[in-house]
C-alpha positions in Angstrom: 170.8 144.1 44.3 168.0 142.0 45.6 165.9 142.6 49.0 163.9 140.7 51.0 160.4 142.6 53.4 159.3 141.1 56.0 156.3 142.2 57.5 156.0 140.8 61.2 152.2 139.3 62.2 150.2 139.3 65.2 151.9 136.9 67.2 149.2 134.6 69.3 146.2 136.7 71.1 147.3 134.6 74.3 149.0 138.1 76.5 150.2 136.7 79.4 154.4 136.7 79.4 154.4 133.2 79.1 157.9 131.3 78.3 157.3 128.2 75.5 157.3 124.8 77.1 158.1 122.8 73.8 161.0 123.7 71.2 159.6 124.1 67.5 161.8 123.3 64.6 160.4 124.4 60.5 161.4 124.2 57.3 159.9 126.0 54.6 160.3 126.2 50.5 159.0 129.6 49.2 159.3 129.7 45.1 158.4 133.1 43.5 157.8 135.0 40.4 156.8 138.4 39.1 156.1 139.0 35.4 154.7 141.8 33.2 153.2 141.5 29.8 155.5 139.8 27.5 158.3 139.6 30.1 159.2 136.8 32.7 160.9 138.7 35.4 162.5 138.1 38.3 162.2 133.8 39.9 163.1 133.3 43.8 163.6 130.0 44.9 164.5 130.4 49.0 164.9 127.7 51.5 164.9 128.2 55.1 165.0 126.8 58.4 164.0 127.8 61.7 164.9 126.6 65.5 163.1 127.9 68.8 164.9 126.2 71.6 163.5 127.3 75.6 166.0 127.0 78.1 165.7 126.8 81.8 161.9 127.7 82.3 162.8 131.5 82.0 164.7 132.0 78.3 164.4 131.3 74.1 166.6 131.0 72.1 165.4 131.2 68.3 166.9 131.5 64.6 167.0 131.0 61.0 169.0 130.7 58.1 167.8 131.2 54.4 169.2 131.5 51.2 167.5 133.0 48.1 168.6 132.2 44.2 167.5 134.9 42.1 167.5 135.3 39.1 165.7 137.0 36.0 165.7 141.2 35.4 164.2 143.9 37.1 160.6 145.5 36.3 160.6 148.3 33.5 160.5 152.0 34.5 157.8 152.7 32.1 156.4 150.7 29.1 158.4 152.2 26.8 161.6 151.5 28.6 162.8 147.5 27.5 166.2 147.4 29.1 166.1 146.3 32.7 169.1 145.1 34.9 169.8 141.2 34.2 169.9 139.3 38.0 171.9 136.0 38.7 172.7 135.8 42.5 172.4 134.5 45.6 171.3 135.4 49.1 172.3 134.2 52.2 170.8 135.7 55.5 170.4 134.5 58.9 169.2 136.0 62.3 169.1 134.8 65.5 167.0 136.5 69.0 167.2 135.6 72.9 164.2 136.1 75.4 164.0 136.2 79.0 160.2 135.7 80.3 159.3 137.0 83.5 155.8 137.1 85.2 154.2 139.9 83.8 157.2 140.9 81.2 159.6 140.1 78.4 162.5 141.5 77.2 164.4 139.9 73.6 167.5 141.1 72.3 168.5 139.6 68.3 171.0 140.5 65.7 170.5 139.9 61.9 172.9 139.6 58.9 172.7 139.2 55.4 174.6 139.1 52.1 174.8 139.1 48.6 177.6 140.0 46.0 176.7 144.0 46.3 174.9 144.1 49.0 175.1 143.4 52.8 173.1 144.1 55.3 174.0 144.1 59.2 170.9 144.6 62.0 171.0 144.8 65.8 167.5 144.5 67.8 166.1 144.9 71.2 162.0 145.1 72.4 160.1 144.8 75.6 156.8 144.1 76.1 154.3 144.2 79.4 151.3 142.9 80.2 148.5 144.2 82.4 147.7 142.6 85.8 144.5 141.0 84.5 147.1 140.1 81.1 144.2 141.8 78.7 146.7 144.3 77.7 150.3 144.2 76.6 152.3 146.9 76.0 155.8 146.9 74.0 158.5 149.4 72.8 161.4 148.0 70.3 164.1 149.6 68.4 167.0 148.4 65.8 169.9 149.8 64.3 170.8 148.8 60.5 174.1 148.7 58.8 174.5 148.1 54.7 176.6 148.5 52.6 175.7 148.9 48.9 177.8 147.7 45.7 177.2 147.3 42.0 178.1 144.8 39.6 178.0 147.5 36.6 180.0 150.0 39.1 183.6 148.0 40.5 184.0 151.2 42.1 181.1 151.7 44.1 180.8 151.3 47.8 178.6 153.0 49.6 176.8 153.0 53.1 173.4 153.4 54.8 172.5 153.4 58.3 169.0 153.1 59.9 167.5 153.4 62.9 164.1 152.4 64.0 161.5 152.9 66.5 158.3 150.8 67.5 155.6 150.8 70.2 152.6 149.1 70.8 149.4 148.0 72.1 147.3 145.0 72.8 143.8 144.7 73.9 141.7 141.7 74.4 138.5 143.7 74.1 136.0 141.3 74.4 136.3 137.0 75.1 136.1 136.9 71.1 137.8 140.2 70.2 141.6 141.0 70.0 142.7 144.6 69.1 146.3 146.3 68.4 147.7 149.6 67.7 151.3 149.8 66.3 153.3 152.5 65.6 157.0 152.7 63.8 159.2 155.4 62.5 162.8 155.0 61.0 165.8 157.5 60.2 167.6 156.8 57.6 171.2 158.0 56.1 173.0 157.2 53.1 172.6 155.6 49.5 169.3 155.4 48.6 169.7 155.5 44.8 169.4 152.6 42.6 172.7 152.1 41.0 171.0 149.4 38.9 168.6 152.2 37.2 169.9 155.1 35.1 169.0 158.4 35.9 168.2 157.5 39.2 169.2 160.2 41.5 167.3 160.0 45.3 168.4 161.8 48.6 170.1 160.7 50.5 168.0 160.8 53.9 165.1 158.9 54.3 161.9 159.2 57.3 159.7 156.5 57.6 156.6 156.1 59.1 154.0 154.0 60.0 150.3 153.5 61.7 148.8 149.8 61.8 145.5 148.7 63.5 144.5 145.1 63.6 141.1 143.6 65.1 141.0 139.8 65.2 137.3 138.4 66.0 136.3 134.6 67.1 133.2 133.4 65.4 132.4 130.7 68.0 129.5 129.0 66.6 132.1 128.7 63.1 135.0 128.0 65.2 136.8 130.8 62.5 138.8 133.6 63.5 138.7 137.4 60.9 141.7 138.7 61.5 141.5 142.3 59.8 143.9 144.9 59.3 144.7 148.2 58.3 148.4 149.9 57.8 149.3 153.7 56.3 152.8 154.6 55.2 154.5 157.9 54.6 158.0 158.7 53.9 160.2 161.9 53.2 160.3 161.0 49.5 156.6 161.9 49.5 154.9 158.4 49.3 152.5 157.6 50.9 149.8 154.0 51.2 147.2 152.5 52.7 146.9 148.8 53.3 143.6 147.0 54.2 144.1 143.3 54.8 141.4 140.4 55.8 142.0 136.5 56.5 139.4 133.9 57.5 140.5 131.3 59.7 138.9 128.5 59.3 139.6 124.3 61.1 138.1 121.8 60.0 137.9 118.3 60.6 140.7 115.6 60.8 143.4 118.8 61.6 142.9 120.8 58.5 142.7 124.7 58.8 142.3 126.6 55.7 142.8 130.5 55.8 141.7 132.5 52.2 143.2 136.2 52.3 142.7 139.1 50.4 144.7 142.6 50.9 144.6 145.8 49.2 147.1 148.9 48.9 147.0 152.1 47.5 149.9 154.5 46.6 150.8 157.8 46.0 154.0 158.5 43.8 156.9 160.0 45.1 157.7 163.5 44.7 160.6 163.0 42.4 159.3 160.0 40.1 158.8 161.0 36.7 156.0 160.0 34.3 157.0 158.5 31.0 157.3 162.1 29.0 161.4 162.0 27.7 163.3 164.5 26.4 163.2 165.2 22.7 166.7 164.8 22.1 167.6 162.4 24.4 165.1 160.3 24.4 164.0 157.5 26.8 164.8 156.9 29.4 165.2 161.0 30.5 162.9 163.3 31.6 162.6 166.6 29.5 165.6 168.9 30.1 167.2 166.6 31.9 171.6 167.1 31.7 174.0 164.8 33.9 174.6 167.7 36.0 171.1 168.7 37.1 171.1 169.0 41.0 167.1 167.8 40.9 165.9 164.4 42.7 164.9 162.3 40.0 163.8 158.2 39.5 161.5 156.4 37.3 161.2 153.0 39.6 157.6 152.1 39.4 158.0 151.0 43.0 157.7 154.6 43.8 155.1 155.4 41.1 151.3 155.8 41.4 149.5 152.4 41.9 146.7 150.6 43.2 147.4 146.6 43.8 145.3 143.8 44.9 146.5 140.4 46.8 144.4 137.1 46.8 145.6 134.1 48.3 144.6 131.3 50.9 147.0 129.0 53.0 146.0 125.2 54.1 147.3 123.7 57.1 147.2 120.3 58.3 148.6 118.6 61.7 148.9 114.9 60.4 150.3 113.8 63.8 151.1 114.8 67.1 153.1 118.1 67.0 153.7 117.2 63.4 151.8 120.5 60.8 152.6 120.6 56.7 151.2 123.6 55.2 151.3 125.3 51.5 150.4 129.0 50.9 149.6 130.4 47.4 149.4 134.2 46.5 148.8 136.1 43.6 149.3 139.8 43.3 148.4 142.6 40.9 149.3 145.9 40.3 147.9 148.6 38.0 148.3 152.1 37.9 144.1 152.6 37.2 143.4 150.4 40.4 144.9 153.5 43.0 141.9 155.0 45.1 141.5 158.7 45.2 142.7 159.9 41.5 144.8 158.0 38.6 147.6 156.5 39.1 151.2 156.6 36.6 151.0 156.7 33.5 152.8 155.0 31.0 153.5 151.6 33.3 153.1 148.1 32.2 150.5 145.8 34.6 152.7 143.9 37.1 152.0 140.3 38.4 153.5 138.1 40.9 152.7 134.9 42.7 154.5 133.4 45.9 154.0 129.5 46.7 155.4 128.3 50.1 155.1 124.9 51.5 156.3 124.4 55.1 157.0 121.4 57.7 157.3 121.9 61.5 157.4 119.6 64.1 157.2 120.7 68.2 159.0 118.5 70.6 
């Protein structure tokens, strides 16, 4: 089972409810590749397309389609632990949202869908957002409902569910004539499989809270002509985790249409309550925990997504509008994750260094 994050961006600092006057078609390759030492892992290759259409002065219409080829394994628990779940599949996913703009508001309503061969995902959405009589603030509320259902490839017999709800609420502030600032908020509910059927023991409840805090200050250097966009998110969940994100970006045009835009984010992490460090039982042996029986009612995983970890993320994008309405851009990332890097204490033992690098090129065209 393969998933895809998105994390949404700060959409444009202009706040007025403003409907788009031109419709803006993209196409973008993303390639990508994670790796620990001695071991290729997992390769994405994902195309995608996307379509914003405005209709009659007051609506948009927008979409996408994508489809991801994976294949490779899945990380290691720990070091010692070689075996990891071989992946050969594919992805298909597609969304689609309608907005109706109004003088000082905007109101969207989407729906989302996605599917692989043990896993599909379904997503209804709705937010609205309000500006301020002067349009220096904006204020918006949104909330989605998530269906999946969860399969196995090593399991036949497994079908299982998980619903989610989420919540979100904003603000945004044009402080100054060169400063942007937002406050977001999100929680989700969650009910149903959350174990890993790929991982073995892997036993997690089956209820999940989610929350999360993000602040973001963009500032306008106008002598440079660059925009810092900074940012800082924290996490917590009912499994005990809990992050912190800082992220900074330089935007930066230069002549002839380029814009290039260097980034560098990082993220801290406290394990789960129920992960377990690489110590095994001594008659079992790896991959169990000491004491460990198949009928022990405990909470138990050893998925280093939910271990102890510091990481670091370096890239930089470069953008170039060749023509009228016409912009190619490429994107590079590299990240790094080590259990020594987490702030505040060490992090897991026991768990290989873990590398991956995304490289996205992109065409769009507004017409």
């Amino acid at each position: 089972m393969a998933a895809a994050l998105l994390l949404p961006g700060l959409q444009a600092p202009a706040l007025a409810e403003t409907p788009p006057e031109q419709a803006e078609l993209a196409v973008k390759l993303l390639s990508y590749r994670d790796r620990q030492p001695g071991f290729d892992r997992i390769k994405v290759t994902a195309p995608s397309v996307y379509l914003m259409v405005p209709v009659a002065g007051r609506w948009s219409v927008e979409g996408s389609l994508v489809t991801d080829s994976v294949s490779g394994a899945s990380p290691r628990y720990h070091s010692a632990v070689s075996g990891a779940s071989r992946l050969d599949e594919e992805r298909k996913a597609g969304d689609i949202r309608v907005t109706r703009y109004n003088d000082r508001d905007a109101w969207s309503v989407g729906a989302a869908y996605s599917t692989e061969h043990d896993y599909r995902s379904r997503t209804i959405s709705a937010d609205y957002r309000r500006s301020s009589e002067d349009n220096n603030t904006t204020w918006n509320i949104g909330a989605a409902f998530g269906d999946d259902w969860i399969g196995s490839s090593n399991d036949p017999t497994l079908s299982r569910g998980r619903n989610t709800t989420q919540l979100t609420a904003g603000v945004t502030q044009a402080w100054t004539a060169v400063d942007l600032v937002q406050l977001s908020l999100g929680a989700s509910w969650g009910h149903g499989m959350y174990s890993d059927p790929y991982k073995f023991p892997d036993r997690r409840p089956d209820r999940r809270e989610q929350y999360t805090v993000m602040a973001r200050w963009n500032h306008h250097f106008s002598d440079w002509r660059a925009t810092l966009r900074s940012s800082w998110r924290y996490y917590a969940d009912s499994f005990g985790v809990r992050a912190n994100t800082v992220e900074a970006a330089w935007v930066q045009p230069l002549a002839g249409g380029w814009t290039l835009t260097p980034m560098l984010r990082y993220t801290t992490q406290r394990a789960a309550k129920f992960y377990y460090d690489p110590v095994y039982d001594p008659a079992l042996g790896a991959p169990f925990p000491p004491g460990y029986t198949a009928t022990s009612p405990q909470y138990l995983s050893g998925d280093q997504r939910l271990s102890a970890f510091g990481a670091i993320t370096a890239g930089f994008k470069v953008a170039y509008e060749f023509a009228p309405r016409w912009t190619a851009d490429v994107s590079l990332e590299h990240y790094e994750q080590r259990a020594s890097w987490r702030l505040g204490g060490s992090g897991s033992p026991g768990l290989d260094r873990f590398q991956a690098d995304w490289l996205q090129i992109g065409l769009s065209h507004k017409f």
